[in-house]
N, C-alpha and C positions, 0 to 999 in steps of 0.2 A: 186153460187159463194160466197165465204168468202168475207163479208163486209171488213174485217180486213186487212191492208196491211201487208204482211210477212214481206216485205224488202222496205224500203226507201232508194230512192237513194238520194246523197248528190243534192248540187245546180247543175243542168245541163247545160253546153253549148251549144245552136244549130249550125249546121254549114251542110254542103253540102260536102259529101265524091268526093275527087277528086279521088286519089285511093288507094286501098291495094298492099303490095307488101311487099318479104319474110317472111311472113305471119305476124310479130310481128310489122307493121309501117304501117302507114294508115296517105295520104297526107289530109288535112281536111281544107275546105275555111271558116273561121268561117264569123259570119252575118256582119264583121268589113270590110271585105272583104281581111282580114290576112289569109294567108296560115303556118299550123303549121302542123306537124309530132305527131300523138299522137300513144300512144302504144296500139297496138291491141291484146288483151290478151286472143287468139283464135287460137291455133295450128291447126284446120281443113280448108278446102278449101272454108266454109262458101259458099256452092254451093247456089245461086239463090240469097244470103243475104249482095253482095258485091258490088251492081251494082253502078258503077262512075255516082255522081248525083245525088244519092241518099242521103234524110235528114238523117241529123245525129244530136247523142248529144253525148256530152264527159263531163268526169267530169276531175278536175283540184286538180293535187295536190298540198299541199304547203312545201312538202320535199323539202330541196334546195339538197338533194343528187341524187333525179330522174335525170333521165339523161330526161327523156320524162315527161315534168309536165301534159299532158294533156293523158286520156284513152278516147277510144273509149268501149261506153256503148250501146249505140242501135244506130238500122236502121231503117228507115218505109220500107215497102216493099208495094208492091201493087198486089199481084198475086191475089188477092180478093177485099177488101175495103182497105183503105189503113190504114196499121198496125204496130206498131212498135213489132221492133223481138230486144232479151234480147242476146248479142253477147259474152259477159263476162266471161266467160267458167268457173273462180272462184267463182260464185255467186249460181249454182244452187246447189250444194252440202250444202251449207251454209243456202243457204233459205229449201231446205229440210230438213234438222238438226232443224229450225225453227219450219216447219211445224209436225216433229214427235215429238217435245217437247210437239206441241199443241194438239197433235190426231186429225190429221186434214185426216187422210187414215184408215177410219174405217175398210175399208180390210185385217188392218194388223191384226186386234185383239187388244187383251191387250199386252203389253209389262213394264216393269221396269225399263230396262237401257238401253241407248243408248252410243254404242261404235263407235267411224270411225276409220279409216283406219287399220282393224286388219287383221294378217298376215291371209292367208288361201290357199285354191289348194295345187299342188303338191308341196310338198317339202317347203311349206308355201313361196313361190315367190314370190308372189301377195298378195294385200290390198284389202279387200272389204270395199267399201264404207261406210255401216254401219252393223253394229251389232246388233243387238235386242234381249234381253234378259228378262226370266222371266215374258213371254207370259202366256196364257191360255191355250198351247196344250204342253206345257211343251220342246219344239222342237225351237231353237234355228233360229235366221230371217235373212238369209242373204240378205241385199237390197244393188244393185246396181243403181248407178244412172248415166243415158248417155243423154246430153243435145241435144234436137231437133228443128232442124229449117228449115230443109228442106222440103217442101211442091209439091205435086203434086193436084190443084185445093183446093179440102177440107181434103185432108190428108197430114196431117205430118208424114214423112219418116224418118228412122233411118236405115243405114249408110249413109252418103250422099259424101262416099267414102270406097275403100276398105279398109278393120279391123281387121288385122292380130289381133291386138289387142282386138279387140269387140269380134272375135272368138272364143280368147283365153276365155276370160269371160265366155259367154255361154256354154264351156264347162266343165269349173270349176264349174260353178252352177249346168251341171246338175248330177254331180258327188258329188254335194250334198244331193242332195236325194234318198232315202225318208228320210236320221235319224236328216236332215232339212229343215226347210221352205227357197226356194232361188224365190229370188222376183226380177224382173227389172223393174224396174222406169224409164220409160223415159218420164225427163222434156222437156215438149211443150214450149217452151220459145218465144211463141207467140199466140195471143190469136181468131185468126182467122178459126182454122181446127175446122170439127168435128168427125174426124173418125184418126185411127192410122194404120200405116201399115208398113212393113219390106220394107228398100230399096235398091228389090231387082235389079234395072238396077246399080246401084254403086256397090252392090256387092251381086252376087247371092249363094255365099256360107253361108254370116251371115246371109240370109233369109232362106236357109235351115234350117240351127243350128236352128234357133230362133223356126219355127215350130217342129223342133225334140226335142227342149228345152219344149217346152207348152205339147208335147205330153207325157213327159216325169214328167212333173207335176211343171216345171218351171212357177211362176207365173209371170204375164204383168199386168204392171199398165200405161196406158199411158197420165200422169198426167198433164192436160191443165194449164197454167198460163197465164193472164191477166197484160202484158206488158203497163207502161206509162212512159213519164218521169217522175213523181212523184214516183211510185213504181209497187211494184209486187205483185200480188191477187192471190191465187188460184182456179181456175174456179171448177174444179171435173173431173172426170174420163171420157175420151172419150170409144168409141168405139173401140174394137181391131179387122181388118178387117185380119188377117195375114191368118186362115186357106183358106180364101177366095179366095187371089190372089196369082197367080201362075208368 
């Protein structure tokens, strides 16, 4: 684990999640024992990571133009020890961008410049996350990155719903190769698992792709982080269990 914190979060609020609902409000009992609405900034079903009752912290903005001053930043979960999971879906992209500033994913190689969001796939429709340029194999880095939180015991799961979308991904990527390197990052946004795997009971067509994708010479990184309310560490590289389970 990197001693070094990527990402500091601002001052934290604790509070007790009463519940989620239309995926972007989230009812929160703060420690005052005030009930406030903050904005949950997590368009997925947050499968396993939304349970009412669960601790929370939110941080607080001082725009007087929010309509919602307070966000929802993490959960503790307890499917193992009890853990705090990073829920903020704007955050892992950003702390990644940190971490390739730092060379902190020796797997990539060397690279020179780092791009986001450039157009790419058919008919350039689509953003790839980042760009990596002016590597050592001369061959251009496409990295995706898809945040993780869903867990079965010691593995972290990716989809933890079905992904017309994620689909579509994995097969832009693997229609990148060979004439470049296509990578998927999947941020562990919690620091409990140790192994990674496709999830395939939410959806067993992006657990195909993903194995048709590795086979295909698509690379997996399934990159752990180390969740406080203080900040965000990166732990290093789990295990990828995907050709395994069926």
């Amino acid at each position: 684990m990197t001693e070094e914190l990527l990402y500091r979060y601002p001052t934290l609020y604790p509070g007790i999640l009463v519940k989620r609902y239309k995926r972007f409000f989230a009812d929160v009992e703060l420690t005052s024992g005030e009930i406030v609405t903050a904005h949950c900034p997590n368009t997925g079903p947050m499968t396993g990571v939304s349970t009412p009752g669960s601790a929370v912290m939110l941080s607080l903005s001082d725009n007087p133009k929010r309509k919602l001053a307070y966000t929802l930043e993490l959960i503790q979960v307890n499917d193992n020890e009890p853990t705090w999971t990073g829920v903020n879906t704007a955050l892992p992209n950003r702390i990644v961008k940190l971490a390739l500033e730092k060379y902190l994913f020796p797997e990539l190689g060397d690279y020179a410049k780092i791009k986001g969001e450039v157009p790419y796939g058919q008919d350039k429709k689509s953003r790839i996350d980042f760009l990596l340029t002016g590597n050592d194999t001369d061959k251009p880095i496409y990295l995706e990155v898809k945040n993780t939180t869903w867990v079965d015991g010691r593995f972290a799961l990716f989809p933890d719903t079905e992904t017309t979308r994620g689909q579509k991904h994995l097969r832009e990527l693997i229609a990148l190769i060979p004439h470049s390197r296509a990578v998927m990052l999947y941020f562990i946004n919690r620091g409990d698992c140790t192994a990674f795997a496709p999830g395939d009971k939410a959806d067993p067509i992006y657990g195909r792709l993903l194995r048709d994708a590795i086979a295909c010479g698509v690379e997996v990184l399934p990159c752990s982080f180390d969740v406080t309310p203080v900040g965000v560490r990166y732990r290093g590289l789990l295990t990828c269990e995907c050709a395994e389970l069926n």
